[in-house]
Backbone as JSON, one array per atom type, in Angstrom:
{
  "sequence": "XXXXXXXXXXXXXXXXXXXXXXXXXXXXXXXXXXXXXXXXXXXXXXXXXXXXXXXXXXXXXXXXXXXXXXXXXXXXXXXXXXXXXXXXXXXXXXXXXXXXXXXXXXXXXXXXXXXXXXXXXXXXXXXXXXXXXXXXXXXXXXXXXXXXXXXXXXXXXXXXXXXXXXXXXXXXXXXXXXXXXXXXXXXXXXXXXXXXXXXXXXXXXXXXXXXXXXXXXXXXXXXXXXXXXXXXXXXXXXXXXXXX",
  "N": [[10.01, 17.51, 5.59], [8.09, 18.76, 2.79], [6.12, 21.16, 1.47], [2.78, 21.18, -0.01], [2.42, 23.78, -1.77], [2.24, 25.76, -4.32], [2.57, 23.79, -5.86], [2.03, 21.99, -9.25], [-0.41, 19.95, -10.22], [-1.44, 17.33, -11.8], [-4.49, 15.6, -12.53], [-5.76, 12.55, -13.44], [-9.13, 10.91, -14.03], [-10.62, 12.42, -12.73], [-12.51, 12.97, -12.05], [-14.54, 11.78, -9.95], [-15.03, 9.25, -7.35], [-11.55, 8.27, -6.03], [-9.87, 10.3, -7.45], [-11.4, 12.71, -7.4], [-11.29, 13.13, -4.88], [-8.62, 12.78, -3.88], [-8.14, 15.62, -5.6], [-9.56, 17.38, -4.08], [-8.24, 16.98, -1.05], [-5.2, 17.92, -2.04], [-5.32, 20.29, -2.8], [-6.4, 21.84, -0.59], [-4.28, 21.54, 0.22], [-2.64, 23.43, -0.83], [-2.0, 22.63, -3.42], [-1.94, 23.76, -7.05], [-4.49, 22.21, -8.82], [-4.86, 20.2, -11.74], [-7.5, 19.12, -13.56], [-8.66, 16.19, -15.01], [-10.86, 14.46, -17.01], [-13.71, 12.9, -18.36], [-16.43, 13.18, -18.17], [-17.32, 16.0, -17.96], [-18.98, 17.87, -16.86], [-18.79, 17.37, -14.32], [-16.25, 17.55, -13.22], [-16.05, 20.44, -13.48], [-17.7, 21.38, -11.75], [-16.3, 20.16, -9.47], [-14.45, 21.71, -9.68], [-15.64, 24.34, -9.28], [-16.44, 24.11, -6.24], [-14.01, 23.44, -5.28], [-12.21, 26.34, -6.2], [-14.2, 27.61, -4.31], [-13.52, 27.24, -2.09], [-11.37, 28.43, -1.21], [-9.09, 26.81, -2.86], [-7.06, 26.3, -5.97], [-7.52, 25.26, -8.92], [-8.25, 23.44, -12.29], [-9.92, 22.24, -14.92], [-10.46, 20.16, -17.38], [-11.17, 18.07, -20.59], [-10.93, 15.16, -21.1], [-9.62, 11.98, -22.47], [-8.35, 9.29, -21.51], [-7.75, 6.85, -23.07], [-6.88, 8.14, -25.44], [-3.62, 8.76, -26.78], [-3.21, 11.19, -27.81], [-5.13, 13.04, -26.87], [-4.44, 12.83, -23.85], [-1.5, 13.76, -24.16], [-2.36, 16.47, -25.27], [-3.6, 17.14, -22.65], [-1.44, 17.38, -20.98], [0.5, 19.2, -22.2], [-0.62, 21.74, -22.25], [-1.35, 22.38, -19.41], [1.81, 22.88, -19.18], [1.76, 25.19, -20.91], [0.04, 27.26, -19.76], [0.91, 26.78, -16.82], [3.47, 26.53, -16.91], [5.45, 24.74, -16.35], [5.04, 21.21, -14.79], [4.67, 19.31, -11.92], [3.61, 16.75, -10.51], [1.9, 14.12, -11.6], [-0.8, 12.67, -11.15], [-1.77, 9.66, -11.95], [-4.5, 7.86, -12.19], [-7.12, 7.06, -13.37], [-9.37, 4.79, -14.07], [-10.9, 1.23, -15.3], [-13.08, -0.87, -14.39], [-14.97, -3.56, -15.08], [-15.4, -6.82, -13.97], [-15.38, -10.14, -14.63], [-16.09, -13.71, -15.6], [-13.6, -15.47, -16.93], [-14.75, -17.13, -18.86], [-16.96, -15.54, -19.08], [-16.34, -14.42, -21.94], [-16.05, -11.53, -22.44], [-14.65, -9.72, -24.35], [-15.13, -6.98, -24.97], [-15.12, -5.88, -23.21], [-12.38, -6.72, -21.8], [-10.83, -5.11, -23.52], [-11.31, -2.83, -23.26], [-10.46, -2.33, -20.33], [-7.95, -2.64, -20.49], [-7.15, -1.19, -22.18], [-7.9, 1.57, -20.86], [-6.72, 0.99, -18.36], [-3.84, 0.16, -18.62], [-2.98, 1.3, -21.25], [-3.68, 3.86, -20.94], [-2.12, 4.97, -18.42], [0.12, 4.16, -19.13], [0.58, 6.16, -21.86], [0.0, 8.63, -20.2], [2.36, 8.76, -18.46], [4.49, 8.63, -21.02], [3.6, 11.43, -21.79], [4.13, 13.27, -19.65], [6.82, 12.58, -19.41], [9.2, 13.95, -20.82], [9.45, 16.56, -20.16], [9.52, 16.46, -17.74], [11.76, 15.35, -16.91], [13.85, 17.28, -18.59], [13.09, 19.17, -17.01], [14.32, 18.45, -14.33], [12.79, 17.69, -12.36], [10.27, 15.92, -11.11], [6.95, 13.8, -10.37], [5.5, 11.61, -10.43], [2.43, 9.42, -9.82], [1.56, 6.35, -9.83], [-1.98, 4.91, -9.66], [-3.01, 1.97, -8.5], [-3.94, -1.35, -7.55], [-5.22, -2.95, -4.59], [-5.51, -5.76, -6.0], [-3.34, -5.46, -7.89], [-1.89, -6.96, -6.26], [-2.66, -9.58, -5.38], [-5.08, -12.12, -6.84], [-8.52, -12.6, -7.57], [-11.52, -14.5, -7.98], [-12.78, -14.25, -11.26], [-11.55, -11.7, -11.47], [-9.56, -11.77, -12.67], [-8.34, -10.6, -15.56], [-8.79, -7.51, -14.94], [-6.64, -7.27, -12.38], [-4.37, -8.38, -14.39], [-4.16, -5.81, -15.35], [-3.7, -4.29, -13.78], [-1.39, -5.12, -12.06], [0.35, -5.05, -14.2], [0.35, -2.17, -13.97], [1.83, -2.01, -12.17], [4.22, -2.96, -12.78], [5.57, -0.97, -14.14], [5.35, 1.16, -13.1], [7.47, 0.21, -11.35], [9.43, -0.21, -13.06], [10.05, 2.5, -14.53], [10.85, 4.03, -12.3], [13.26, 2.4, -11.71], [14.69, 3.27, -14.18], [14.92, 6.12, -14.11], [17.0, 9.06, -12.51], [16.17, 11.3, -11.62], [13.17, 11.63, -11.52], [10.27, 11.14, -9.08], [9.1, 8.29, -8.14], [5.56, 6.32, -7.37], [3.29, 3.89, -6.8], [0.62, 3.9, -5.4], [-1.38, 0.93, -3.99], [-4.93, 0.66, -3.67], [-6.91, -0.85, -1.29], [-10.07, -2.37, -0.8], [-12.2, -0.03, -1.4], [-15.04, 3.2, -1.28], [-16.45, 3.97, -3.98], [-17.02, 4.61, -7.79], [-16.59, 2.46, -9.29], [-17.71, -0.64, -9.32], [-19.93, -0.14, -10.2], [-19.73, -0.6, -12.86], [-20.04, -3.14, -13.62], [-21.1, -5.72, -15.69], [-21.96, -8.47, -15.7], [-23.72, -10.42, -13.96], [-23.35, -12.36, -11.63], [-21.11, -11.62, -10.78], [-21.27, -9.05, -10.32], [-22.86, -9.19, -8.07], [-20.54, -10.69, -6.32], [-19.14, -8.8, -5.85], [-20.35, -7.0, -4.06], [-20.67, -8.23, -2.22], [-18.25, -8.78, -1.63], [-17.13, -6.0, -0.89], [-18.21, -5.35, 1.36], [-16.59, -4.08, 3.4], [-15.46, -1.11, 3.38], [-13.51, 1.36, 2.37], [-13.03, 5.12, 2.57], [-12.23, 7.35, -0.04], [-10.95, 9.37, 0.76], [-8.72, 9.03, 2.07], [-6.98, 7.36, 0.67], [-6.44, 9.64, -1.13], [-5.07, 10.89, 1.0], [-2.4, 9.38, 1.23], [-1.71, 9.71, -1.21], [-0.75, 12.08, -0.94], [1.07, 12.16, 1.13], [2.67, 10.65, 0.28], [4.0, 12.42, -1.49], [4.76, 14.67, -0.09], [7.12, 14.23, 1.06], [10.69, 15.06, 1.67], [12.54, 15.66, -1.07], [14.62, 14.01, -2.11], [13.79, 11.81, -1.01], [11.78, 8.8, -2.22], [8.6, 7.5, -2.04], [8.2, 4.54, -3.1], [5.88, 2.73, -2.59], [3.04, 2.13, -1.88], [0.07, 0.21, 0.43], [-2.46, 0.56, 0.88], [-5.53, -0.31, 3.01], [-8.69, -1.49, 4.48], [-8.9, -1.47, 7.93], [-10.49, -4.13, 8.76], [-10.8, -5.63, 6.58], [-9.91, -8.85, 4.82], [-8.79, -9.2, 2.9]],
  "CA": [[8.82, 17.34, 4.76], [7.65, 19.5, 1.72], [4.75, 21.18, 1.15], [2.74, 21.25, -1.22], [2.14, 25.0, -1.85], [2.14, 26.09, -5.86], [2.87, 22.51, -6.71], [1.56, 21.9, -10.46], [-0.39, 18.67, -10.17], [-1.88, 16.43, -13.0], [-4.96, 14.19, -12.03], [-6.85, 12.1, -14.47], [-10.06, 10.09, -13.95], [-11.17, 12.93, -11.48], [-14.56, 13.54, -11.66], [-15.32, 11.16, -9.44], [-14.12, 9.27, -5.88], [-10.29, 8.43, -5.56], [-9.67, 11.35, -8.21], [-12.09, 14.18, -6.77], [-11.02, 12.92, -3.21], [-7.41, 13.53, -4.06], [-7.58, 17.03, -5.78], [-9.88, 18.33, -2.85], [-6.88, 17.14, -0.57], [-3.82, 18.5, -2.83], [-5.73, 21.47, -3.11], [-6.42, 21.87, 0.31], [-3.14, 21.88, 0.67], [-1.67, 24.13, -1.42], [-1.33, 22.65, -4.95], [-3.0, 23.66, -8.0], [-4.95, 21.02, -9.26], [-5.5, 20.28, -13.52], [-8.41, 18.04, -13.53], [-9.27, 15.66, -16.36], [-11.94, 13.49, -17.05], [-14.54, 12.59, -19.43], [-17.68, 13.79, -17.45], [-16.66, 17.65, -17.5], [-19.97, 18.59, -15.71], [-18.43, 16.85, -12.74], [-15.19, 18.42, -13.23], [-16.5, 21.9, -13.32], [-19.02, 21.18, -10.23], [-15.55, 20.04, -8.86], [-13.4, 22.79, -9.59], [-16.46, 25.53, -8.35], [-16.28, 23.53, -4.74], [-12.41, 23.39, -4.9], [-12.28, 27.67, -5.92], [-15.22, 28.09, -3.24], [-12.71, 26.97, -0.86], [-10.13, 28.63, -1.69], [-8.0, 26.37, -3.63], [-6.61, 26.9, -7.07], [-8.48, 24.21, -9.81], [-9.14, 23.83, -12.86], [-10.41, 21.35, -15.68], [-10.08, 19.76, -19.45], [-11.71, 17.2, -21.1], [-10.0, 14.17, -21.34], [-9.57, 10.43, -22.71], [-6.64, 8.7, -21.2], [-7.09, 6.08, -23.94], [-6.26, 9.14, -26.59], [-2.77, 9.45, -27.06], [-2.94, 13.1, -28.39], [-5.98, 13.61, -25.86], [-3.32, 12.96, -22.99], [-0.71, 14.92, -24.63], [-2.76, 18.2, -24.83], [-4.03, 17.97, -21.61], [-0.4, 18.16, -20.72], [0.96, 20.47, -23.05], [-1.73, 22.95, -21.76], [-0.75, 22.64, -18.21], [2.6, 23.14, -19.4], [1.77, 26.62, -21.41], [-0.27, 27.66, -18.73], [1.73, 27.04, -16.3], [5.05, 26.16, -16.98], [5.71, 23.39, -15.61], [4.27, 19.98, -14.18], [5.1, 19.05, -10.95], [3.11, 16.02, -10.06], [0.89, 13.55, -12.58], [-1.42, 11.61, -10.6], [-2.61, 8.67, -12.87], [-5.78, 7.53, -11.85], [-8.13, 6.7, -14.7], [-9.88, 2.95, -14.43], [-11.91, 0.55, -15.19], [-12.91, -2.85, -13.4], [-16.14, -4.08, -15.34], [-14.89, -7.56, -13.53], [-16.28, -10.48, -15.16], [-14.99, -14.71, -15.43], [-13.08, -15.48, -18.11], [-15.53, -18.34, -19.61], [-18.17, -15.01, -20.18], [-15.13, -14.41, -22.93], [-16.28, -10.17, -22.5], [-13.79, -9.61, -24.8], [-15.02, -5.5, -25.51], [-15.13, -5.24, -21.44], [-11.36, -6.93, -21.92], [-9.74, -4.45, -24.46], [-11.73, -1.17, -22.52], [-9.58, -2.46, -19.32], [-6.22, -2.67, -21.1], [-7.03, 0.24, -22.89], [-8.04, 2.68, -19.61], [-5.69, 0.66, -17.0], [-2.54, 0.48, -18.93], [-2.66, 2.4, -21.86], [-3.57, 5.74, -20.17], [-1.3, 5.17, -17.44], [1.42, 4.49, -20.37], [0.14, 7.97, -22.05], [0.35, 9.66, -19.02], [4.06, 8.8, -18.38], [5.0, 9.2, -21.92], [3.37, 12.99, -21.96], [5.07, 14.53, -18.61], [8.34, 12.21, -19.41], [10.08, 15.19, -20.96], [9.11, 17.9, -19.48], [9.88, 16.42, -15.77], [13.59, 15.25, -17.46], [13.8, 18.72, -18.18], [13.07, 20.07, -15.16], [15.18, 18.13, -13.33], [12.47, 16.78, -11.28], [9.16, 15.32, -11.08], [6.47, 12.86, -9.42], [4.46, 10.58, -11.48], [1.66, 8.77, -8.81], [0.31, 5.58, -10.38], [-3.2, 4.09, -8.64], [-2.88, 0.43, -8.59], [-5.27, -1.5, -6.56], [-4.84, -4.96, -4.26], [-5.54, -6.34, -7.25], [-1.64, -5.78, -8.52], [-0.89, -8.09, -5.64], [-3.32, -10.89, -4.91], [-5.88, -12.53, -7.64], [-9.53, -13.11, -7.44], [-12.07, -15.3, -9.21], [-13.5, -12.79, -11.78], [-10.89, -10.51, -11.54], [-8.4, -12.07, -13.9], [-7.72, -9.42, -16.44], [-8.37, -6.61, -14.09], [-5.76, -7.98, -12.0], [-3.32, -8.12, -15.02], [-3.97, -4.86, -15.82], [-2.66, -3.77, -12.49], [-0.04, -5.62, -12.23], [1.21, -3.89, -15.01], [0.53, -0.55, -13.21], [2.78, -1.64, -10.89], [5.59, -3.28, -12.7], [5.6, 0.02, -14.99], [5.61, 2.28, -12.09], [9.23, 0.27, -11.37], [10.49, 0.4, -14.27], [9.81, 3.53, -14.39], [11.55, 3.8, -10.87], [14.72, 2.32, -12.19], [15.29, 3.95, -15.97], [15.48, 7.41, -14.0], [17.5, 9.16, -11.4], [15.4, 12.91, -11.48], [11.66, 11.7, -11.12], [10.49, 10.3, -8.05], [7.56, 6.8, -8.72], [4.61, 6.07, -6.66], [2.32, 3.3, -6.93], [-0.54, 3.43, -4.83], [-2.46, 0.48, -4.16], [-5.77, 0.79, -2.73], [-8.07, -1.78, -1.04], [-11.61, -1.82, -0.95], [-12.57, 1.79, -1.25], [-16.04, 3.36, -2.05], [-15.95, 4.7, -5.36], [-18.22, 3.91, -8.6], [-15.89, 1.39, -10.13], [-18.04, -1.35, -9.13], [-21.0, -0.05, -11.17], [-19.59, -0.88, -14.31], [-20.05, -4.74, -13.83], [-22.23, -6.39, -16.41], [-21.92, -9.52, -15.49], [-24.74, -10.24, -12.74], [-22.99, -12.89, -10.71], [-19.76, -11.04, -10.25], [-21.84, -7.99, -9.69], [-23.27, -10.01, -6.82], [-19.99, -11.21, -5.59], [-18.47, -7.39, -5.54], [-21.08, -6.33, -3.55], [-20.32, -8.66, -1.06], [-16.62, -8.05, -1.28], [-16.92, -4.35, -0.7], [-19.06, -5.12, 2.29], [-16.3, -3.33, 4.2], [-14.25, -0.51, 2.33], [-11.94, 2.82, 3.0], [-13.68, 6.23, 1.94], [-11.43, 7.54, -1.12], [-10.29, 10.63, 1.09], [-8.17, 8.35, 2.72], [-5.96, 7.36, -0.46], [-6.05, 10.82, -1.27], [-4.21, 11.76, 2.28], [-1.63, 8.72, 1.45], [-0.92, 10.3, -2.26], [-0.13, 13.59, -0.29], [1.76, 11.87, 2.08], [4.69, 10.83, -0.96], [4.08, 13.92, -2.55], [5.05, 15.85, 1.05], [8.46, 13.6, 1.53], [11.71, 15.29, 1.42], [12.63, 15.67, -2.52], [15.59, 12.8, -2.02], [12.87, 10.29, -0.72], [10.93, 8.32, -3.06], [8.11, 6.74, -1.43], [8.17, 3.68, -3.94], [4.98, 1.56, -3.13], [1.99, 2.55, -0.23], [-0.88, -0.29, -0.04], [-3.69, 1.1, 2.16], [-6.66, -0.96, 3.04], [-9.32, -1.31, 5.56], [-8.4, -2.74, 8.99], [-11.12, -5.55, 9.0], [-10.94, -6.4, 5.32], [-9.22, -9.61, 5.16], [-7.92, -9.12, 1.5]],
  "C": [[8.62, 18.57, 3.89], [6.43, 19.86, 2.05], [4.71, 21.63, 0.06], [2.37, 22.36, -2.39], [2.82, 24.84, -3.58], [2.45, 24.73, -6.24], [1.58, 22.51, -8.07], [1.16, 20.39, -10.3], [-1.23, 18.2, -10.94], [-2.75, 15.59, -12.18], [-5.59, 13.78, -13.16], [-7.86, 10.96, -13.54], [-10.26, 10.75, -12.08], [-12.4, 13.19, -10.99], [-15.02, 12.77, -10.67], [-14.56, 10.22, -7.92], [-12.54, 9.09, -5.86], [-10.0, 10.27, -6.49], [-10.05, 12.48, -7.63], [-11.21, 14.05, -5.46], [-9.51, 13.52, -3.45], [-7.28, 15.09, -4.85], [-8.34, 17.78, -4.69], [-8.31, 18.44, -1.96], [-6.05, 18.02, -0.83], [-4.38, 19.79, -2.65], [-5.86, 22.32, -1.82], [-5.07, 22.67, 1.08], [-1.95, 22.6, 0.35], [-1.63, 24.03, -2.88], [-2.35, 23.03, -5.93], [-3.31, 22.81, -8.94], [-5.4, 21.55, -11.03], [-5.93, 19.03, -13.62], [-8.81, 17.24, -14.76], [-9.76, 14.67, -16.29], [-12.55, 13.44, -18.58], [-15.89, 12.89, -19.19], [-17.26, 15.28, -17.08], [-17.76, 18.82, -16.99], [-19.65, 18.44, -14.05], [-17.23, 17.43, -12.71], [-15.81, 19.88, -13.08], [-17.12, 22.03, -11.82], [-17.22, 21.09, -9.31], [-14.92, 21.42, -8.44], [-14.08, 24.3, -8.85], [-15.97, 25.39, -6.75], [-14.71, 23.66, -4.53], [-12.0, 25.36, -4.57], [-12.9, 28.14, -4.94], [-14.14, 28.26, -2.0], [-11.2, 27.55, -0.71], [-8.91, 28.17, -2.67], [-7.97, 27.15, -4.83], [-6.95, 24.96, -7.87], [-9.07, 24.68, -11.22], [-9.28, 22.57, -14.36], [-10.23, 21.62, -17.16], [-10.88, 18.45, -19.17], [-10.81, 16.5, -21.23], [-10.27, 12.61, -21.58], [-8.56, 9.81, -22.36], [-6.32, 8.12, -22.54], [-6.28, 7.14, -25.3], [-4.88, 9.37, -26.62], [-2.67, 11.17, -26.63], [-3.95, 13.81, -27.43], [-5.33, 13.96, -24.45], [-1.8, 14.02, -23.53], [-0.97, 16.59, -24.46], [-3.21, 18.31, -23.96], [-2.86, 17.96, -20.83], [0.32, 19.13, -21.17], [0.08, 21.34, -22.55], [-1.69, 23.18, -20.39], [0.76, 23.49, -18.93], [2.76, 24.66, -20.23], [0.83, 27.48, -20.19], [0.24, 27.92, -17.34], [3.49, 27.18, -16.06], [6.44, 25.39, -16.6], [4.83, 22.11, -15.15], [5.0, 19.35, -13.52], [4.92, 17.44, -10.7], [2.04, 15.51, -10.7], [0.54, 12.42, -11.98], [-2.48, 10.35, -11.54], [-3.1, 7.82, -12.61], [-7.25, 6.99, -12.38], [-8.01, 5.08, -14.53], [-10.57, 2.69, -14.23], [-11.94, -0.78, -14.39], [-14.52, -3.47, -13.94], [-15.83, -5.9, -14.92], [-16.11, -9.24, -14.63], [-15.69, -12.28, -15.18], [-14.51, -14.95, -16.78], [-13.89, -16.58, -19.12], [-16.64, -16.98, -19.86], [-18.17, -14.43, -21.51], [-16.08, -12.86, -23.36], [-14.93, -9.35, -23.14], [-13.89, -7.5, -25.33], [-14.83, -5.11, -24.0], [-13.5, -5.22, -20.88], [-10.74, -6.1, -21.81], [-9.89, -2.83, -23.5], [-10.54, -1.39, -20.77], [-8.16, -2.21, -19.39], [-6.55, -1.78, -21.65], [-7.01, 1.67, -21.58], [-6.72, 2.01, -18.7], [-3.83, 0.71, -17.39], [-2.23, 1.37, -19.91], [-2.53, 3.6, -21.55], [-2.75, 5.44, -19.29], [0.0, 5.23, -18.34], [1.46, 6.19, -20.86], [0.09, 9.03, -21.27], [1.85, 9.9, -19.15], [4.17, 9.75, -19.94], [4.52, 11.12, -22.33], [3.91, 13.92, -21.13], [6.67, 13.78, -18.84], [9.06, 13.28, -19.67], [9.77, 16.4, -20.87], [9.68, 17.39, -18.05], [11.43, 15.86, -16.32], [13.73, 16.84, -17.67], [14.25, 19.37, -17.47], [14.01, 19.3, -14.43], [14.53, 17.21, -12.24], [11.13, 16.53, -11.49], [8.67, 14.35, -10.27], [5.46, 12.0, -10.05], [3.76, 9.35, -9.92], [0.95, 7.88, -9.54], [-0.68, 4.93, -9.25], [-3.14, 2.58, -9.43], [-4.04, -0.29, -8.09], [-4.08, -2.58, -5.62], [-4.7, -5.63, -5.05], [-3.74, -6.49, -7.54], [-0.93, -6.76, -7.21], [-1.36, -9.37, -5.16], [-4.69, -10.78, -6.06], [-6.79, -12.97, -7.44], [-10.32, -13.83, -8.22], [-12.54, -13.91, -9.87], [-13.2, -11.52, -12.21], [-9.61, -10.46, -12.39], [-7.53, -11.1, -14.45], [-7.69, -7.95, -15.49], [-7.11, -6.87, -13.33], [-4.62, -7.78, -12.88], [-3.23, -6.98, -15.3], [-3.22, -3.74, -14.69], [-2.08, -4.09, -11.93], [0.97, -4.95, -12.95], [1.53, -2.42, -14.79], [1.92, -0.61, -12.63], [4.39, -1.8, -11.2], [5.82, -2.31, -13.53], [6.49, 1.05, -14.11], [7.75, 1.59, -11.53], [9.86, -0.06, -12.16], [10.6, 1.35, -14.49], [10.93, 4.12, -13.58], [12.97, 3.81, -11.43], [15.23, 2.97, -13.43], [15.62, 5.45, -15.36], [16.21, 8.04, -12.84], [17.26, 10.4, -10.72], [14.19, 12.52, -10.96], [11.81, 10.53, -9.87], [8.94, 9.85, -8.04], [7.19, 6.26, -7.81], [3.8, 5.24, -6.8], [1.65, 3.12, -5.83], [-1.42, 2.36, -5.24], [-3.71, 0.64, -3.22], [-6.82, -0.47, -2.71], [-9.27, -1.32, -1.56], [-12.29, -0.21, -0.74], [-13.9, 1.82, -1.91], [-15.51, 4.02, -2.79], [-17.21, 3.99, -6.78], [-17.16, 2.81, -9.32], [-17.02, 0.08, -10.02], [-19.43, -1.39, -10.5], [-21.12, -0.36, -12.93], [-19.26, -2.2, -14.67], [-21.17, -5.77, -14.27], [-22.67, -7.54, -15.85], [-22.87, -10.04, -14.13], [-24.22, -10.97, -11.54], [-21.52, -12.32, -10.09], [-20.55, -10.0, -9.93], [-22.12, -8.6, -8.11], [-22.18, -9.97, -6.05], [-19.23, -10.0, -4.77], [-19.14, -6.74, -4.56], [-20.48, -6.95, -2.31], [-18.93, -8.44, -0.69], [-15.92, -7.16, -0.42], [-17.92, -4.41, 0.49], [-18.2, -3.85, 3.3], [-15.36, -2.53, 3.09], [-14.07, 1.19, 3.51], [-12.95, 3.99, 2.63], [-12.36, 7.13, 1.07], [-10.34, 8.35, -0.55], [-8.56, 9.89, 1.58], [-6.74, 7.46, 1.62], [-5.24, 8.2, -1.22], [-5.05, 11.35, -0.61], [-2.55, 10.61, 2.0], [-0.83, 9.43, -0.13], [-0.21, 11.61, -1.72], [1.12, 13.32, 0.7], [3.8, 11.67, 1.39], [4.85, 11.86, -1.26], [5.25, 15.03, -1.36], [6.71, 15.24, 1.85], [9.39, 14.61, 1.12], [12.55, 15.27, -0.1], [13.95, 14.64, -2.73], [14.89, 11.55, -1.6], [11.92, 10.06, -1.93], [9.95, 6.88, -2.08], [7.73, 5.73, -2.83], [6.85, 3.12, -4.08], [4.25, 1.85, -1.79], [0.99, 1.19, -1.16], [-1.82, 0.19, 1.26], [-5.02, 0.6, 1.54], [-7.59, -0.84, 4.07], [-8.53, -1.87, 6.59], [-9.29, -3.76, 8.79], [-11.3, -6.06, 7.72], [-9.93, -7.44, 5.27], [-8.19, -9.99, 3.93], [-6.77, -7.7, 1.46]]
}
């Protein structure tokens, strides 16, 4: 096993539970975390609590959907430190909704955060971890990329695509080593961004039982801490009594 001591690690869509939960972890454990979000009061608040504790943390502003916004917040790892080890891509939405309420701006913001930034991720550490010789690109998937709910349609496709990315990904290289985490029901605010009142409703009930984020966090650490010839390909961690 590896550890994860000076590792250079990339998170986006941290400010908040799977994201924060995983750079406390990483950090915890050695790596220095480059936090990016879009709430950079919560990033900062983060990165105080992460330094408090010793780790090594530290934050940028960020838009996944941006192209050039994803670009410089790798290029700036990359002059700073000089490398990028590990790009945990984490940034999403789930405003969930049925396809007859035809939420066609709630749509494009899904495919824009769930695949585009996860695209823009890759394409910004791609050459730099060719390069180097080596790398770890961690996409967050959900259940979703493997079983379909009412309501959840397009979410659903959009992580699907996480996943069949993450192996293609997988196969086009023979240096980086591709992660898709999916995670069950987990607390986290994703839920809060569901207009729609009767799917709000139904999520609630859904999520009656869920994971606490830390706990997806300890499973991204877990590939990260494999043997640099193992590629843990595909983790799905859920509750025990959730039946999805």
């Amino acid at each position: 096993m590896q550890t994860l001591n000076d590792r250079i690690v990339l998170i986006t869509g941290a400010s908040s539970g799977i994201g924060a939960a995983t750079a406390r972890t990483l950090a915890a454990r050695g790596a220095t975390v480059v936090l990016g979000a879009r709430r950079v009061d919560r990033l900062d608040a983060l990165v105080a609590e992460i330094t408090a504790a010793g780790g090594r943390a530290e934050a940028r502003a960020l838009d996944v959907v941006s192209r050039d916004d994803m670009q410089a917040f790798v290029d700036h790892a990359l002059t700073v430190h000089g490398r990028v080890d590990v790009l945990v891509n984490n940034a999403g939405v789930m405003p969930l909704s049925p396809l007859s309420a035809r939420k066609f701006d709630e749509w494009d913001r899904m495919i824009d955060v769930n695949i585009r930034g996860v695209l823009h991720g890759i394409g910004a550490v791609l050459p730099a971890m060719e390069r180097q010789g080596h790398g770890h690109v961690v996409n967050v998937a959900s259940i979703g990329a493997h079983q379909v709910f009412p309501t959840s349609a397009v979410y659903c496709a959009t992580k699907y695509a996480v996943w069949a990315v993450s192996e293609g990904l997988r196969q086009e290289t023979d240096r980086l080593r591709v992660t898709v985490v999916s995670p069950g029901t987990t607390t986290s605010e994703l839920a809060d961004t569901i207009t729609h009142e009767a799917s709000a409703e139904g999520m609630r009930d859904f999520r009656r039982v869920t994971i606490e984020p830390d706990a997806i966090a300890r499973a991204i650490a877990f590939a990260m801490e494999q043997p640099a010839d193992v590629d843990v390909s595909e983790l799905i961690v859920r509750p025990v009594a959730s039946p999805y």
